[in-house]
N, C-alpha and C positions, 0 to 999 in steps of 0.2 A: 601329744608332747613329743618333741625331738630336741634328743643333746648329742653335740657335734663337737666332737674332742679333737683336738691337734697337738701331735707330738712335735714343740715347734722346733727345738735340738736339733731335728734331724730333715729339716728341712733344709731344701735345695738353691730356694730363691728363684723358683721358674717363673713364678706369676700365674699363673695357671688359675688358682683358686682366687684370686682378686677376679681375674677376668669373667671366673664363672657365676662370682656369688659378690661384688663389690658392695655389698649391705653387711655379710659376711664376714670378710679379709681385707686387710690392707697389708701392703708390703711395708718393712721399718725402713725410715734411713739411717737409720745406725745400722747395722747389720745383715740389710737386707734380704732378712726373712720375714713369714709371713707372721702375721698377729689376725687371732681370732676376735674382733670384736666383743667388748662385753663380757668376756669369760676370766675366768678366776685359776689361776695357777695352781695344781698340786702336784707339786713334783714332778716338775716337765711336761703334763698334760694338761692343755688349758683345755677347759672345757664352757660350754656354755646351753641352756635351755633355751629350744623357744616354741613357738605356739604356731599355728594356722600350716597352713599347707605350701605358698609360696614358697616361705625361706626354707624348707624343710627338702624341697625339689630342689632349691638351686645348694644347698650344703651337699645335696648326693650326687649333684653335676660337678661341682669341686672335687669332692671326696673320689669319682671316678676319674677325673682329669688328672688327678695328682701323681706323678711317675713314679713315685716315693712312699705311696701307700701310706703318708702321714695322717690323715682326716678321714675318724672313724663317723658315720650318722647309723643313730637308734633311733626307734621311734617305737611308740608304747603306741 
């Protein structure tokens, strides 16, 4: 199990993490920052679980892309 949290407040708008993980992120057009697919808001950290191995490599290909240090990945 991997949960992959984004602090999205303090996001830059690079694209960066869409590119790396587009199952993942998409960028808003409101605001043009990112949104974490699927994940549930608690106070500025959206977070979200998921399962098997792909998405779990391309969240830690995002989470290093990121110039902003916004996108943490755990895995149990």
């Amino acid at each position: 199990m991997t949960t992959v949290t984004l602090q999205r407040a303090k996001c830059i708008g690079c694209n960066y993490c869409e590119e790396m993980a587009p199952e993942l992120f998409r960028m808003s057009r409101k605001d043009g920052k990112s949104t974490l697919l699927h994940a549930h808001d608690a106070k500025g950290f959206h977070t979200v679980r998921l399962s098997g191995e792909d998405p779990a490599e391309k969240a830690l290909r995002a989470a290093q892309a990121c110039p902003v240090k916004i996108i943490s990945v755990r895995t149990k």
